[in-house]
C-alpha positions in Angstrom: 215.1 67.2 134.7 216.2 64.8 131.4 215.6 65.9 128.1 213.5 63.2 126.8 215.2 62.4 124.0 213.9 66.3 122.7 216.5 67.5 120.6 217.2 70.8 121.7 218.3 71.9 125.0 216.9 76.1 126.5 219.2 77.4 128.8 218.3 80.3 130.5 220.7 82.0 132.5 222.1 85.6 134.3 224.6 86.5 137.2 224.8 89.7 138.8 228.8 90.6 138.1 230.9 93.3 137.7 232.3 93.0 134.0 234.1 95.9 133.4 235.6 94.7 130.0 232.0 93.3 129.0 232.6 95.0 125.7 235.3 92.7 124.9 233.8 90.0 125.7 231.6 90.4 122.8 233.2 88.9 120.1 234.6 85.7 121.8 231.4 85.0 123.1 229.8 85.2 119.9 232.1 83.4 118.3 232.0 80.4 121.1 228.4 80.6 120.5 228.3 80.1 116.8 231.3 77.7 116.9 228.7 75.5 118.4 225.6 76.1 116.8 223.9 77.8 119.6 221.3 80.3 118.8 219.4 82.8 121.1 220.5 86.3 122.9 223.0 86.9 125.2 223.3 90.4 126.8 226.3 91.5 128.4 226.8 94.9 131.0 229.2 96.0 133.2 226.3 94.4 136.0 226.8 90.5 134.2 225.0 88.6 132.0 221.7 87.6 130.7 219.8 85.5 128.5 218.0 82.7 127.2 219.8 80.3 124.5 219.0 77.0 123.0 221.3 74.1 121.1 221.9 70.2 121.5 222.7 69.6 124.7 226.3 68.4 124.1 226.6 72.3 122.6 225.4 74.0 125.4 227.2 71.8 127.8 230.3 72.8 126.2 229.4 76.8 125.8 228.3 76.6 129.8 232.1 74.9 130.7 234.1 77.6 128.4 231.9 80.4 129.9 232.9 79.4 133.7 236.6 78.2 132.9 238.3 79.8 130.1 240.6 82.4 131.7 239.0 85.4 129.5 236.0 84.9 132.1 239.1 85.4 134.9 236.7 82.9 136.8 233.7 85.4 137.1 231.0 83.1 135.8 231.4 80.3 138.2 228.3 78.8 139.7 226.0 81.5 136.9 222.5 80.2 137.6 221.1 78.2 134.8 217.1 76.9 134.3 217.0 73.8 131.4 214.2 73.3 129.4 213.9 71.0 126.4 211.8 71.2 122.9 211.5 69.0 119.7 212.0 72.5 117.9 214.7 75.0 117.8 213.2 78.3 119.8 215.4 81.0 118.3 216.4 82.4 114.9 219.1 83.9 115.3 222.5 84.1 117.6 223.0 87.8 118.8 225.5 88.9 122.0 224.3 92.4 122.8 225.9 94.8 124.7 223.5 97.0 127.1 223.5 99.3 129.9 221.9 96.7 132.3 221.4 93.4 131.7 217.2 93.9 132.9 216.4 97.0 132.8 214.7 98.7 135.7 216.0 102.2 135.0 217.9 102.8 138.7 221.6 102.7 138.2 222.5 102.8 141.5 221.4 99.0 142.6 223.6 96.3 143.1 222.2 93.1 144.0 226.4 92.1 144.9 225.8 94.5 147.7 222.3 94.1 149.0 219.2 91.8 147.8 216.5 89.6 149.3 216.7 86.4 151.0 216.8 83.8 148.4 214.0 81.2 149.0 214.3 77.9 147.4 211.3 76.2 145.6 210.5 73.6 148.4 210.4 76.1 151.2 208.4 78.7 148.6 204.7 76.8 149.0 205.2 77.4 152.9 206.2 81.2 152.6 203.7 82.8 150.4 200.8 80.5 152.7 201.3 83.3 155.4 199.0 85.5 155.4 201.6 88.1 157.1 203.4 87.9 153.6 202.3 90.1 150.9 203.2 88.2 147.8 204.0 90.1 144.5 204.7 89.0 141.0 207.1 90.9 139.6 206.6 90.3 135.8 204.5 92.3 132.7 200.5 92.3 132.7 200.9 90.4 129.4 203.0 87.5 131.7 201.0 87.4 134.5 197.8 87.3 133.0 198.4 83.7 131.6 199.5 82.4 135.0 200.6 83.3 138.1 201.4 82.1 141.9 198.0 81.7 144.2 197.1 85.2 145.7 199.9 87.0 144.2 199.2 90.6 143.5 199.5 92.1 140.1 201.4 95.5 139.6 199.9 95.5 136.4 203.3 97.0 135.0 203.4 97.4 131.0 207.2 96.9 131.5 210.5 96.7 134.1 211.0 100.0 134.3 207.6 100.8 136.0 208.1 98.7 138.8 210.3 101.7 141.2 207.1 103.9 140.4 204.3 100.9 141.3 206.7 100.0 145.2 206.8 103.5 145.9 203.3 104.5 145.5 201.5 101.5 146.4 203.6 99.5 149.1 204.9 100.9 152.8 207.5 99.8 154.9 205.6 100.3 158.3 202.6 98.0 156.8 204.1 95.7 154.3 206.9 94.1 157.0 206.9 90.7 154.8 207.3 90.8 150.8 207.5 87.9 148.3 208.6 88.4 145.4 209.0 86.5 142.0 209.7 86.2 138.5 210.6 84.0 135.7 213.6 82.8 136.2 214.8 85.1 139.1 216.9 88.3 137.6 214.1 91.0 138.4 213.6 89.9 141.5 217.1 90.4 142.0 217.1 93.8 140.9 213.5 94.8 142.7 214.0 92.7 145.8 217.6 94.6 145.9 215.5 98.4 145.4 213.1 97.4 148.3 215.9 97.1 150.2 217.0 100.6 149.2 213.6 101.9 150.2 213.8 100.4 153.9 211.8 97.1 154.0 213.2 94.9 156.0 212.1 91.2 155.5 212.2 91.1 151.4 212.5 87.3 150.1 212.3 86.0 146.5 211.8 82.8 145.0 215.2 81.3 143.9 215.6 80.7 140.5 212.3 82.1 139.6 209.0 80.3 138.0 211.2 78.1 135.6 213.5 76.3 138.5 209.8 75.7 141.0 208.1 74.3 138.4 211.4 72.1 137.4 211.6 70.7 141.5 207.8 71.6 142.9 205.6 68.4 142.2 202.7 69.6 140.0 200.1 67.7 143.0 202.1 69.9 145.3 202.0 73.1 143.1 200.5 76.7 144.3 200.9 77.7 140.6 198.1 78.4 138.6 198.1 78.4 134.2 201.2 78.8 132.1 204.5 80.8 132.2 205.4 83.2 129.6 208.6 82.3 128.3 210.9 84.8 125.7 210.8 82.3 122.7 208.6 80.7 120.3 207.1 78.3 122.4 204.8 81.7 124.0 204.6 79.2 127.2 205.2 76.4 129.1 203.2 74.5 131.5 204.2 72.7 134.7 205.8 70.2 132.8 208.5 72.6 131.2 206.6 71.5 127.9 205.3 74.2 125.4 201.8 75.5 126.5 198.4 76.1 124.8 199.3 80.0 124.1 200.0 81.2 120.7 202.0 84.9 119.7 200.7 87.8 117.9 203.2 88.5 115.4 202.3 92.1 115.1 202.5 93.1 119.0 203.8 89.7 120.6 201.0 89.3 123.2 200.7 85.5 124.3 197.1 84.7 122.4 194.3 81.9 124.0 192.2 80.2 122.5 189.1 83.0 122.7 191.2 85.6 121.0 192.2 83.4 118.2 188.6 84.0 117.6 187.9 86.8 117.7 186.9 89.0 114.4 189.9 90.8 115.7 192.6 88.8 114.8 194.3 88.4 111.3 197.0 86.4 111.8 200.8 88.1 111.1 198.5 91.2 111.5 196.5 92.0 114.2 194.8 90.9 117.4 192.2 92.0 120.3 195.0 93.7 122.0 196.2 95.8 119.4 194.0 96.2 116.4 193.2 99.9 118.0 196.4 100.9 118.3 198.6 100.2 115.1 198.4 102.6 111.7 197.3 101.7 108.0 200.8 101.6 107.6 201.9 99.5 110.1 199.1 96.6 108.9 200.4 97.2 105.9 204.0 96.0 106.6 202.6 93.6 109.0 200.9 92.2 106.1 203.5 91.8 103.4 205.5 90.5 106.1 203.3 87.7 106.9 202.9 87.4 102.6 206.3 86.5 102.5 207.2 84.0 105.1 204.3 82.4 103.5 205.8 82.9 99.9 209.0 81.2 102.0 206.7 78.1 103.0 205.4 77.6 99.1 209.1 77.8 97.9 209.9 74.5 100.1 212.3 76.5 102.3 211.0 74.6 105.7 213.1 71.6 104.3 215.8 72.8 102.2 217.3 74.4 104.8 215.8 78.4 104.5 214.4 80.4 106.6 214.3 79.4 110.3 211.5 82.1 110.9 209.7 81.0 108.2 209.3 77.8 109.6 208.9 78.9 113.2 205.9 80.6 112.3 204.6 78.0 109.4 205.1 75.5 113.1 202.9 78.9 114.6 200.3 78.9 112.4 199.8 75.0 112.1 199.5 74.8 116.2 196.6 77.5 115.5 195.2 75.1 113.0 195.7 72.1 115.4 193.3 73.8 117.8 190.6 74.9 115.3 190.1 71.4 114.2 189.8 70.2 118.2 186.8 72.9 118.4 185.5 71.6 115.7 186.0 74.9 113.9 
């Protein structure tokens, strides 16, 4: 896939290795990162790495080489899996390296996908695969994710987070009735991890889509396509269609749930403040920051900030609310 002339390039990327000095990798990471202007979040464990980071291209091209050759790295990050997107827009505010327990975090410490995962199915043999109707397909991902989009006749955990997923494959599937299981994510570290804990549990023929959502939509023609709406993506563009190009959805700033269309709106919403999904749950006082929040990036905006250089959240969400706009005026609204 080329860039397009788009100025930034969105790498996301994980391996599955075992980084015993991952805390001091830290630093020179972060400092490699900032060297060349690359924001986003990296997370490092003594499992690997993970994360989603954005930059020109010549940047991230030259953070990607140092990763898998500098000796620090002792060779470990050869061949890491990488997804490319691209965007007019920088995506992130900040550059953080975190250091974490796992580096996706289902909760069972004693999976390794080194030692046992699923077989890897790559996007042009997926379309085949989840058109048996001997394989149960599931998607892996959040309610929130899979509600804007999702593979044809994939089954929803309906999972609030990761970490629910062990609870969801031991209650609801069976090794003696599900022999074939397809599995997916975005860009193909859960499936890792849960294709990795079926195994544990005894099924036998577990597969999962190599390099998740991100890399089929990048190779699977959209005429050819069994995918269906948008794909949540970690970053300010909400989502991106089968083009790898920032979708319709916008974010709640208060809860972070991908917004349509219909729940911009709704009575519901107040942008920075509320929406439908979580107007019943938040406190006075949580509006109330919510709402001097959203009063300052907007004092930001009036102070000229978007082009002297200020606030990169500022403008993120001034780019936020004037997509919002964009879409009222197109209803007529």
């Amino acid at each position: 896939m080329e860039d397009n002339g788009q100025q930034f390039t969105i790498v996301a990327l994980y391996r599955f290795v075992r980084l015993e000095d991952y805390s001091e990798l830290q630093q020179p990471l972060l400092r490699t990162m900032q060297t060349n202007d690359i924001r986003g979040t990296l997370l490092l464990a003594r499992e690997g790495i993970n994360g989603t980071i954005a930059g020109t291209t010549a940047a991230v091209e030259s953070l990607l080489e140092w990763m898998q050759r500098d000796s620090l790295w002792q060779g470990r990050l050869a061949g890491i899996d990488v997804k490319k997107s691209f965007s007019a827009a920088m995506p992130f505010a900040r550059c953080k390296v975190k250091l974490k327990k796992e580096i996706v975090t289902m909760g069972v410490t004693d999976i390794d996908p080194n030692e046992s995962v699923g077989t890897y199915v790559p996007p042009e043999d997926w379309n085949k695969l989840i058109s048996d109707p001997d394989v149960l397909t599931i998607d892996t991902r959040n309610d929130y994710e899979v509600k804007i989009g999702t593979f044809k006749g994939a089954v929803n955990p309906n999972t609030t987070t990761f970490r629910e997923f062990p609870d969801y494959a031991r209650r609801e599937l069976n090794p003696d009735k599900h022999k074939k299981i397809a599995m997916f994510c975005t860009g193909g570290i859960r499936c890792e991890k849960s294709t990795a804990y079926m195994k544990s549990l005894g099924f036998q023929e577990v597969y999962h889509l190599q390099g998740g959502i991100l890399k089929y939509l990048e190779e699977v023609p959209k005429e050819e396509s069994l995918w269906e709406g948008e794909c949540f993506v970690f970053d300010e563009r909400v989502a991106v269609d089968h083009d790898l190009q920032p979708g319709h959805y916008t974010q709640c700033h208060a809860c972070r749930m991908p917004l349509s269309d219909a729940d911009l709106q709704s009575e519901q919403y107040v942008a920075g403040e509320s929406c439908p999904y979580c107007c019943k749950h938040t406190t006075p006082e949580q509006r109330a920051r919510y709402r001097e929040r959203e009063k300052q990036v907007r004092l930001a905006e009036q102070r000229g900030e978007e082009h002297i250089g200020g606030s990169v959240e500022a403008i993120q969400k001034l780019r936020q609310r004037q997509k919002i706009s964009r879409k009222a005026a197109q209803r007529g609204g």
